[in-house]
N, C-alpha and C positions, 0 to 999 in steps of 0.2 A: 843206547844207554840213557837212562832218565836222570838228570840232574837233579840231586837235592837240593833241598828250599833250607835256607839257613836257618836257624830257629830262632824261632822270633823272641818275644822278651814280653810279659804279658804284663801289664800296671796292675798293682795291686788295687784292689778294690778300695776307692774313698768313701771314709764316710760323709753324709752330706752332714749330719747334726755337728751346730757349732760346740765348742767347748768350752767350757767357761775360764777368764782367764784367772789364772792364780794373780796371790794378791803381788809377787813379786813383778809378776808382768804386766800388772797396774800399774806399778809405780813407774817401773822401764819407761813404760808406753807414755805417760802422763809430763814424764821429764823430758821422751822425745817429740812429743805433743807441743809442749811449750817452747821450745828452740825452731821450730820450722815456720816459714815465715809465707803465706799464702801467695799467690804469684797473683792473684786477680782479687782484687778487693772485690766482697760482698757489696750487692745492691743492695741502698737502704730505702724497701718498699714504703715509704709515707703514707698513711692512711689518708683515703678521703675523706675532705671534714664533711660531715653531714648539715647539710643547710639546714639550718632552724625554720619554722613558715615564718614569713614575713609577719612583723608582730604590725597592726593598725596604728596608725599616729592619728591621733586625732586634732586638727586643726580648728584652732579657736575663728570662727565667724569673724570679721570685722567687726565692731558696731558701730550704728549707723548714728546719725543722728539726725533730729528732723531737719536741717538747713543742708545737710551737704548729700547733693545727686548722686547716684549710681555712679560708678565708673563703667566705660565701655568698652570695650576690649576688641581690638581689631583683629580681626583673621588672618592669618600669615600666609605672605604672597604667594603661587604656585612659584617652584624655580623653574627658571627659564629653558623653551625647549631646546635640547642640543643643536647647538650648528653644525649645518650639513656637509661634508666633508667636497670638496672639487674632484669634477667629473674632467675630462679633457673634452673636446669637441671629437664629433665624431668624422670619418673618412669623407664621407657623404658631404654632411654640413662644409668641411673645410673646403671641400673641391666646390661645391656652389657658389661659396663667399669668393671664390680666388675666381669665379668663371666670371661673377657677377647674374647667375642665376638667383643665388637667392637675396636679397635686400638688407642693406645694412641700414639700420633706423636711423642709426644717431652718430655722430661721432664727438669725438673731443679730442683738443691738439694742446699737448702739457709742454711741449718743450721749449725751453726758456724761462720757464718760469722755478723759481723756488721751490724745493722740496714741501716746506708750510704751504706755499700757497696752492704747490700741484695737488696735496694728498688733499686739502678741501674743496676744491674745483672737482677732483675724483669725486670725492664723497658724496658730494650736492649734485652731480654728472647723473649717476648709481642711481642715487634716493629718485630724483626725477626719472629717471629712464626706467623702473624698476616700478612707480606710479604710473606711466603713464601705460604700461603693457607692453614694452619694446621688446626685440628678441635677440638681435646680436646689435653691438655696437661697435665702433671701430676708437681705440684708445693708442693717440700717437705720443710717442713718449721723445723723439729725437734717437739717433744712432750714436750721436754724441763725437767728438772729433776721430775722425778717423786719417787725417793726414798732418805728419809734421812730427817733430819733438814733443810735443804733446799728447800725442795720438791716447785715447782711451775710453774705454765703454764708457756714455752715458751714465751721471747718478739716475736720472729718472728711470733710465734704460732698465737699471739693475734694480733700483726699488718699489717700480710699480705693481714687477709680476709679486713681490713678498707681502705688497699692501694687499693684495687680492686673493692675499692666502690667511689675512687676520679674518678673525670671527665678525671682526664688525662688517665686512665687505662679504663674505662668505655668504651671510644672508640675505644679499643682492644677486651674487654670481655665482651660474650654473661652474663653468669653466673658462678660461681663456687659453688661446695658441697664438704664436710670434705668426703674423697677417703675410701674405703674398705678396711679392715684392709690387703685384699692381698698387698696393696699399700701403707701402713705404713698410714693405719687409720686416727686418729688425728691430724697425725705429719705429713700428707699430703692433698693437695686441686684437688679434678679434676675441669680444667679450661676450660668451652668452648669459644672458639677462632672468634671472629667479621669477618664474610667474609667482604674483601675491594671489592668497588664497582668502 
């Protein structure tokens, strides 16, 4: 036995054409138009201004008169090239300098001495070693007391490697690492030397 299909319920045909509204449903509409309050404020698109062409100004000449010269007008400096940022020493280089394969040029020994007077002793150290074409140097800073109630790192210990990361030094040195203890270790830096070009 075949089951019936329940009968369906068919939508009456819409029309699609709008209707125009009566003038009572103007007014309805217009009253409940003006009570409803937007949930999202309209953007208020700004028009671009339209540039005007640049109007000419015209610049009145100096005048000259016959006693007083030209002024000269000097060129504005290049700015200076960026400083190069520090490389570390490489696997290679470290293990030669600690073998004693490869040659430490120069050295310089800060310790005990005043922070003013180590970072100029540096400075003047660099500038010469960096003139002369050197390639690693050996820079001993002191380990600084390590026995007693007092015990604690070195200032030079802690402020040499920062002096060697300013830009004024930067332009000297390739990179530095804390030296092999055959080299007083902790209490010394090997420094690679900036070829001038």
């Amino acid at each position: 036995m075949k089951r019936s299909r329940p009968p369906q319920l068919i939508d009456p045909v819409v029309s699609r054409r709008r209707r125009a509204l009566s003038e009572e449903e103007r007014e309805l509409w217009e009253l409940v138009a003006k009570q409803v309050k937007p949930l999202r404020k309209k953007r208020v698109v700004k028009p671009e201004p339209v540039e005007d062409a640049p109007v000419p100004v015209k610049v009145a000449a100096p005048k000259r008169t016959a006693s007083a010269p030209p002024i000269a007008v000097k060129p504005a400096k290049p700015p200076p090239p960026p400083v190069p940022p520090l490389a570390p020493l490489g696997r290679r280089e470290r293990s030669q300098l600690s073998r004693g394969r490869k040659e430490i040029d120069a050295r310089i020994d800060l310790h005990g001495m005043t922070q003013t007077r180590a970072h100029h002793a540096l400075s003047a150290f660099l500038h010469r070693a960096s003139h002369e074409g050197l390639t690693f140097v050996l820079v001993i800073t002191g380990k600084g007391r390590t026995v007693g109630p007092e015990a604690e790192r070195g200032i030079l210990r802690r402020q040499v490697p920062l002096w060697l990361g300013l830009p004024e030094f930067r332009s000297l040195v390739v990179g530095f690492e804390e030296a092999h203890t055959g080299h007083g270790g902790a209490g010394a830096l090997y420094v690679r030397i900036r070829r001038t070009r």
